[in-house]
C-alpha positions in Angstrom: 26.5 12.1 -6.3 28.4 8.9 -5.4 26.3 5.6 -5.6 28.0 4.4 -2.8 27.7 7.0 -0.5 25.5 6.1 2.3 21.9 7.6 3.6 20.7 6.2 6.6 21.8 2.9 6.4 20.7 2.5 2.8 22.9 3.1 -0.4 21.1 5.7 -2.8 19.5 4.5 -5.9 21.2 6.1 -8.8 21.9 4.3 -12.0 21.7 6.2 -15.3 19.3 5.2 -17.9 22.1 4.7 -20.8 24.5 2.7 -18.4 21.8 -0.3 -17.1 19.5 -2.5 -18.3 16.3 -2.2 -16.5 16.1 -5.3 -14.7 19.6 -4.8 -13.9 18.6 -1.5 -11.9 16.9 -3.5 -8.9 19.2 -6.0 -8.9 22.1 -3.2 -8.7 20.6 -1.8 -5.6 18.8 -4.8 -4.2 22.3 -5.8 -3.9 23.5 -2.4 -1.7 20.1 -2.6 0.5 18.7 -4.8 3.3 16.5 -6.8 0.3 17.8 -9.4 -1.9 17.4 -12.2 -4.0 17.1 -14.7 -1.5 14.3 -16.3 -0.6 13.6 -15.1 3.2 12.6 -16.4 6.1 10.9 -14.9 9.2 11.9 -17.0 12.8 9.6 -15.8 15.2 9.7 -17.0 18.9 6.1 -16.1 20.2 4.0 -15.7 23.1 6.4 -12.7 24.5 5.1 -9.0 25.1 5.9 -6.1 23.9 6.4 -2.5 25.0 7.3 0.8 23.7 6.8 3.2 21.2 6.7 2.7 16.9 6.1 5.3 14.0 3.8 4.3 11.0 5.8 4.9 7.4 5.0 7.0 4.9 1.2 5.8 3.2 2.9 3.0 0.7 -0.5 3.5 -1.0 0.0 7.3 -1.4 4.1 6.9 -2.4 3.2 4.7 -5.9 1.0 6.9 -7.4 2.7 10.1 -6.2 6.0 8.4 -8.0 4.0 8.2 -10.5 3.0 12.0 -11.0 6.6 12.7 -11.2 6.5 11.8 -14.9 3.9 14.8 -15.4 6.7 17.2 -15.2 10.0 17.7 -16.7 11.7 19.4 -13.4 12.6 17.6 -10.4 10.2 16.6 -7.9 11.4 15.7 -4.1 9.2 13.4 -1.7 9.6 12.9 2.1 9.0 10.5 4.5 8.9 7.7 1.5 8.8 4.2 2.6 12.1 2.4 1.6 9.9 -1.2 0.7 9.9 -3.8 -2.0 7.3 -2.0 -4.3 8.6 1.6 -4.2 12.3 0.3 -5.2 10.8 -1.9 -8.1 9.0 1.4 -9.0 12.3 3.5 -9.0 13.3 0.8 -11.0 10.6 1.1 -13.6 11.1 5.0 -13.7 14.4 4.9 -14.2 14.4 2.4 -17.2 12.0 5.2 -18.7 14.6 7.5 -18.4 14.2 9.6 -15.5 17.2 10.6 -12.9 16.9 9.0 -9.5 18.4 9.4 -6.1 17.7 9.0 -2.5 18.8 11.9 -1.3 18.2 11.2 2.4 17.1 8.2 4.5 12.8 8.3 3.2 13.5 10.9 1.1 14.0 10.3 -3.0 14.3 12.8 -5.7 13.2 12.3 -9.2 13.9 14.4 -12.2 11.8 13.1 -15.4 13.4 15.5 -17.8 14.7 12.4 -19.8 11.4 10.3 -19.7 10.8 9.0 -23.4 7.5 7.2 -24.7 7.5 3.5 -24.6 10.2 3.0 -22.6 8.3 1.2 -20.0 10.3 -2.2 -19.2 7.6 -4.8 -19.5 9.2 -7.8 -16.9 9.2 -5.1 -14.4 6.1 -3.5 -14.9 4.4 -7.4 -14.3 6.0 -7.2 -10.8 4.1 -5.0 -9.2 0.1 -4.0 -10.3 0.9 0.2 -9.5 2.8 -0.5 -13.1 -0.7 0.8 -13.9 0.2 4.1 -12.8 2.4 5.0 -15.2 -0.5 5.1 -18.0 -2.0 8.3 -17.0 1.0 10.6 -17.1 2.2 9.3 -19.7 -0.5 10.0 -21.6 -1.0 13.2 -20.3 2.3 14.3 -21.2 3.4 12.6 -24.7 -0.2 11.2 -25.9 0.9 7.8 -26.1 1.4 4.8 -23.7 2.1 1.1 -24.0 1.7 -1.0 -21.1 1.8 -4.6 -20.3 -0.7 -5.8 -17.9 0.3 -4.8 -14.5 1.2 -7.4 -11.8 0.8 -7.3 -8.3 -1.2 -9.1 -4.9 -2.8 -12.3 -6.0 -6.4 -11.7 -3.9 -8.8 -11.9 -6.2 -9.9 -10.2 -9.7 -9.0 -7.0 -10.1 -10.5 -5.3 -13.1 -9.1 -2.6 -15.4 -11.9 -1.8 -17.0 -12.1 1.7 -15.0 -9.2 3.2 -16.3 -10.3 2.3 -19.8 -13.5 4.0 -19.7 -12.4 6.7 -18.0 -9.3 7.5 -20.4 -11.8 7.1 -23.2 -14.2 9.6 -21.6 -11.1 12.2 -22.2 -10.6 11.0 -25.6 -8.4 8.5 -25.8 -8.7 5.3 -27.7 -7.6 2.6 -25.9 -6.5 -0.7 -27.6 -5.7 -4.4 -25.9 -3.6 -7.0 -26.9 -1.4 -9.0 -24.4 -1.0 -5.7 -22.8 -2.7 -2.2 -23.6 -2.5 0.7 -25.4 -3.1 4.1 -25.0 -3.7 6.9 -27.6 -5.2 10.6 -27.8 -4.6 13.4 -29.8 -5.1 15.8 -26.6 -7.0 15.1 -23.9 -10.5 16.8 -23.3 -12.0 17.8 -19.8 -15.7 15.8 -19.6 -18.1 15.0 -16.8 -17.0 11.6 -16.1 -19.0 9.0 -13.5 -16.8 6.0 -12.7 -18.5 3.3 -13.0 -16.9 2.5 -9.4 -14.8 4.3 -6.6 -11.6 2.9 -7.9 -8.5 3.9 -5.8 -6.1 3.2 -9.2 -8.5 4.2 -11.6 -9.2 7.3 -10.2 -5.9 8.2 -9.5 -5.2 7.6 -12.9 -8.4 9.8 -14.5 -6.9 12.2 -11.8 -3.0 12.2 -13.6 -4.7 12.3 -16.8 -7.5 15.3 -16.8 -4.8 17.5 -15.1 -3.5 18.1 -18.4 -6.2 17.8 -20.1 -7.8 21.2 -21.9 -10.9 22.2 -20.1 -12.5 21.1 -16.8 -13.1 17.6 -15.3 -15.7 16.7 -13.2 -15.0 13.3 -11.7 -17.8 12.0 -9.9 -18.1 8.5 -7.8 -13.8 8.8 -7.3 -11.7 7.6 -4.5 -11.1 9.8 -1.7 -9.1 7.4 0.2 -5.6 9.4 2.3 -3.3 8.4 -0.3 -6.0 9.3 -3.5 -5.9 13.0 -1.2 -2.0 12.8 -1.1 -1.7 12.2 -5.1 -4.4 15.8 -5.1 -2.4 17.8 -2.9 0.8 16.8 -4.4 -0.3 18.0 -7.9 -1.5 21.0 -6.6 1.7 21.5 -4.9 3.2 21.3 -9.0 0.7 23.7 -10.3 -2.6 21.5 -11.1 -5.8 23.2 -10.0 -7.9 20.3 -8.1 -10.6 21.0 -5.7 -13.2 19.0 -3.8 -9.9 16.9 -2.3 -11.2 13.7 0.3 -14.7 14.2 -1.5 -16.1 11.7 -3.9 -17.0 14.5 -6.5 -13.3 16.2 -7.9 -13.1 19.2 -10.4 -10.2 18.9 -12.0 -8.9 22.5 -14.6 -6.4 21.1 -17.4 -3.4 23.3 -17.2 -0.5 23.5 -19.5 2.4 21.8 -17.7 3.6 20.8 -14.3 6.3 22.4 -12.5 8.8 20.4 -9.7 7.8 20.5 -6.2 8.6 19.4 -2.4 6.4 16.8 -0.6 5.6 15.1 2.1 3.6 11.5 2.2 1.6 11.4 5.2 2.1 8.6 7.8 0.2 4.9 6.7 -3.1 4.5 8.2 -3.0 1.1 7.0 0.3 0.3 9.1 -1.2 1.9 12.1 -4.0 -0.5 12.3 -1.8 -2.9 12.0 -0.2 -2.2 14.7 -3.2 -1.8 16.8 -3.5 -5.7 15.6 -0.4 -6.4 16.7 -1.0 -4.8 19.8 -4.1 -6.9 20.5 -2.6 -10.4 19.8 0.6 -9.9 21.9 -1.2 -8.0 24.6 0.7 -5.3 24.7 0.5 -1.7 25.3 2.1 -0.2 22.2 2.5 3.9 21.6 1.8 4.5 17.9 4.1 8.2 17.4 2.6 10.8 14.7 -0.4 8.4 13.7 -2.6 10.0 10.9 -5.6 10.1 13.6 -7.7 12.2 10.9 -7.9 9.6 8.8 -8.7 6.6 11.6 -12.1 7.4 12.1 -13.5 4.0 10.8 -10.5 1.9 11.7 -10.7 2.8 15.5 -14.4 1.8 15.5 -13.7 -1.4 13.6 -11.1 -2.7 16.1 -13.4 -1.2 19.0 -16.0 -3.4 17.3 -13.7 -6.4 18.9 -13.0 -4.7 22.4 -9.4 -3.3 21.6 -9.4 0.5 23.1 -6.9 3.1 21.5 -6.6 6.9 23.4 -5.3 9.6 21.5 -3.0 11.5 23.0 -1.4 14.7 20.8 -0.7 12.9 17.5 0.1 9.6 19.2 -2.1 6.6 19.2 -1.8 4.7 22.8 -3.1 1.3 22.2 -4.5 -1.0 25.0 -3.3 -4.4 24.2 -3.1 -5.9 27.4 -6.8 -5.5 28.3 -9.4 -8.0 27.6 -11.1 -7.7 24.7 -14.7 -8.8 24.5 -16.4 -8.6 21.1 -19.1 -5.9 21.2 -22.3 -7.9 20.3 -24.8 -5.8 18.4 -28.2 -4.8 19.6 -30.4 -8.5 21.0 -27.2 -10.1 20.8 -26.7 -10.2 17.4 -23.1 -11.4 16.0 -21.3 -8.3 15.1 -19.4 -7.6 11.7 -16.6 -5.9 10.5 -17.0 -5.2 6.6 -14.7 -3.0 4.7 -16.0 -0.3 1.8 -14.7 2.4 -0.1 -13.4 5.1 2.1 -14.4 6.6 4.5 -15.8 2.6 4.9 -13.3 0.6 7.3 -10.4 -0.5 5.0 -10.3 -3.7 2.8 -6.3 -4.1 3.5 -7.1 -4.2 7.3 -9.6 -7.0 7.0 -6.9 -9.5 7.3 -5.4 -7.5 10.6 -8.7 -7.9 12.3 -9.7 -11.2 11.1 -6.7 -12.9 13.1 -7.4 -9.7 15.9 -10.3 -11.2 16.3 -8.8 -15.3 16.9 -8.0 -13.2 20.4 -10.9 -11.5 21.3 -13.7 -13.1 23.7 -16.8 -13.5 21.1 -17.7 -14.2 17.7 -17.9 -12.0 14.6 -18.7 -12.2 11.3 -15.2 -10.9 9.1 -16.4 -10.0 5.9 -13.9 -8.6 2.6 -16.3 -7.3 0.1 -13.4 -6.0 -2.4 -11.3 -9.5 -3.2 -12.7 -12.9 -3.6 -9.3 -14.7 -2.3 -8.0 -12.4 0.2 -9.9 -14.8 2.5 -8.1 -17.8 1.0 -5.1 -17.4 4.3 -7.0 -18.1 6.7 -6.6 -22.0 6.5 -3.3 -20.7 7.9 -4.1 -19.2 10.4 -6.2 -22.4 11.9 -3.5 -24.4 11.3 -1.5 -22.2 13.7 -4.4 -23.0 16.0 -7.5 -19.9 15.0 -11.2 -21.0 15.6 -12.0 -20.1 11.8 -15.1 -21.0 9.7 -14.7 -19.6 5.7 -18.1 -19.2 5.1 -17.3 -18.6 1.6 -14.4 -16.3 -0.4 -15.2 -13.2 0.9 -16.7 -14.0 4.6 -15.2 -15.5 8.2 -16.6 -16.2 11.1 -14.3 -15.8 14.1 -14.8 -17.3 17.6 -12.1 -16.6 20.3 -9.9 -16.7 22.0 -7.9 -19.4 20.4 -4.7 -20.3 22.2 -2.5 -20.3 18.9 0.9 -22.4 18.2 4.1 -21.8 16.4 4.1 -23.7 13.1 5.2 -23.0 9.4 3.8 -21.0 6.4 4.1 -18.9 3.7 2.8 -15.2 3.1 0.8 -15.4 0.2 0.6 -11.4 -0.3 1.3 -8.1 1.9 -1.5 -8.2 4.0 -1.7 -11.6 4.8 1.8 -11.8 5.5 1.6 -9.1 8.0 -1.3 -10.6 9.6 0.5 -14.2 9.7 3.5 -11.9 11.7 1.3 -10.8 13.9 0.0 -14.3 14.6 2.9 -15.8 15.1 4.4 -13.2 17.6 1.3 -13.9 19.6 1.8 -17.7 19.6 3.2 -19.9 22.1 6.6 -21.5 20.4 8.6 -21.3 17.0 7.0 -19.9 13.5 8.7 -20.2 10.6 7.5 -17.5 7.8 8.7 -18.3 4.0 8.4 -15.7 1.2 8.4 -12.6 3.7 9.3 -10.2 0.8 6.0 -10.3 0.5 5.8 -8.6 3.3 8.5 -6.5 2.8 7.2 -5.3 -0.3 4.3 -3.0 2.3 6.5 -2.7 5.4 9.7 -1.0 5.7 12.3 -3.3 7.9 9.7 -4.4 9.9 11.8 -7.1 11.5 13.9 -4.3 13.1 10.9 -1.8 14.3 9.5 -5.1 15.7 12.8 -6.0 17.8 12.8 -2.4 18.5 9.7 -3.6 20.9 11.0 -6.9 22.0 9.7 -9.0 19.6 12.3 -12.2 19.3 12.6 -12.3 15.3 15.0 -13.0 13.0 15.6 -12.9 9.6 17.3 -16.3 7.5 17.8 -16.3 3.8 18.2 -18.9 1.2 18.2 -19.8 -2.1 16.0 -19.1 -4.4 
């Protein structure tokens, strides 16, 4: 197929492994798509409503580590309704250095054939870019017995330890040596009853991509079970693994032989969906969410209900009430309320930014507190400049007291969430907002600049130099 060719507005990624250098390969297509090397800039004119109807992307969360299970099999494996963002094209990237064929073949939709995958091929620069780098470690060593892998890059919010994956690849019988990076080793894996030592989304998904091959059965108790931890299951079901206990915290896992190809299809991003119940809220705006995951919104409806913002389902659509007044729900003898995230089911740790500035427009005060990532916090000096009522109580607590009458001004998104969340901000304030470094933000949401204007929203994109 042509590289030039157009899908859907977007040039498909192909680039043969023996033809480009790996750093080369997202340069090559950064350079046919919407992204590039500038340094971008969000203009926002605030304080304007907005109205209609927007559809969640694919789970970014879910599309990583299901790229990632691609490398498990030697025939081609085709996913849907993938989100065309910043991480998944540095991904491609990765994958394709390693060897692998790969092509969008549709508009979300991107085929990848990891026939031609070869050991420690993984490009080390790119790998730092983005932390699902980390990925790549459990197929690999599923399928050759051997990986190399530098450590992964990724959102600045705090620490994020590895030490999960380690102890659960040793569990299967792997050694596991680090240096500036790490290395993997096993002379075939072995099916154990393995507790994590925590609910990992990564780390499970990993022990997942590893014990699939593995000889014998895994028990894998204490894992993740968050949407896109059940997407990775069903998608290597859908090759041939034999996984049961899918959106539980207990898996049994029977090694099988090999992998075959497959078709599948990412479910929608719960994590965009509540942001756009955020966005909702700040703007006061009645927004129609289309084919929301509602099965998996359980907690995130009752956190944002938490600060008086109503949703109705109707069908598979999400009807949000922006334009109500929203009153903070007090709890029992007028206690301040909180919002806390958790593992899932637990309200989820990337929405605690979307509801901490939520709540800068809510009547009341409640308590915002990010158990997961000691800096994730670290924004919201931001958002008071912009005009929030914001005490940081320390790095992973806020107290929030609105509403706050917020003003255009300046900043910088200092990773995905937080960038989003400073969007959402500055559509809801009253004059100019400039927004640096928005491929932050680009790297979780697909052209969200042009669903925005889709609504109304008065944004523009500027780029400069790097």
């Amino acid at each position: 197929m042509e590289a030039s060719r157009l899908l859907g507005g977007h040039a498909p990624f192909y680039v043969p492994a023996a033809t480009a250098g790996p750093t080369s390969l997202v340069r090559s297509h950064l350079s046919h798509s919407r992204f590039s090397d500038t340094m971008g800039t969000f203009v926002v004119d605030g304080g304007h409503r907005l109205e209609g109807r927007i559809r969640p992307a694919g789970n970014k969360n879910a599309a990583l580590p299901c790229l990632a299970a691609t490398v498990l099999s030697a025939e081609p494996v085709v996913l849907e309704n993938v989100p065309r963002i910043r991480d998944v094209e540095t991904f491609l990237a990765i994958v394709s250095a390693m060897g692998a064929s790969v092509e969008w073949t549709g508009p979300n939709e991107v085929t990848v054939d990891a026939g031609g995958v070869e050991t420690d091929a993984i490009d080390a620069k790119l790998a730092r870019v983005i932390r699902a780098s980390v990925l790549l470690a459990g197929p690999m060593l599923a399928r050759f017995g051997r990986v190399k892998l530098p450590p992964p890059g990724g959102d600045v919010i705090g620490r994020r330890r590895m030490d999960t994956h380690f102890l659960a690849f040793e569990a299967l019988g792997a050694k596991v040596s680090l240096d500036t990076g790490f290395t993997i080793e096993a002379d075939g894996l072995k099916g154990t009853d393995l507790f994590l030592d925590e609910p990992s989304v990564t780390g499970t998904e990993n022990a997942i991509m590893a014990a699939v091959r593995a000889r014998g059965v895994t028990k894998l108790r204490n894992a993740a079970a968050e949407p896109h931890v059940q997407d990775l299951c069903n998608l290597l079901n859908a090759m041939g693994a034999r996984i049961r206990g899918i959106g539980t915290h207990v898996l049994e896992i029977e090694g099988v032989e090999e992998l075959s190809g497959t078709r599948f299809r990412l479910g929608s991003d719960h994590i965009e969906t509540g942001s756009f119940i955020g966005l909702a809220a700040v703007t006061r705006s009645d927004i129609t969410i289309e084919d929301a995951p509602i099965e998996h919104l359980d907690s995130t409806l009752m956190g944002f209900r938490r600060l008086g913002i109503e949703c109705e389902v109707r069908g598979s659509d999400l009807w949000v009430e922006g334009s109500g007044e929203h009153r903070v729900r007090q709890d029992a003898f007028g206690q301040v309320p909180k919002i806390d995230d958790g593992p899932w089911p637990a309200f989820p740790a990337d929405l605690t930014s979307i509801a901490l500035v939520a709540a800068t427009q809510c009547h009341g005060t409640v308590l915002i507190h990010e158990k997961m990532f000691e800096s994730r916090m670290y924004f919201t000096d931001k958002l008071v400049g912009l005009g929030a009522s914001i005490i940081l109580c320390d790095p992973h607590r806020a107290v929030v007291v609105g509403p706050s009458p917020l003003r255009g001004g300046v900043v910088e998104s200092p990773d995905i969430r937080a960038g989003m969340a400073l969007l959402i901000a500055a559509l809801g304030a009253k004059g100019t907002s400039h927004i640096h470094n928005i491929r932050q933000i680009e790297r979780g949401y697909e052209a969200i600049d042009e669903r925005l204007r889709a609504l109304g929203a008065r944004i523009r994109r500027e780029e400069s130099d790097l």
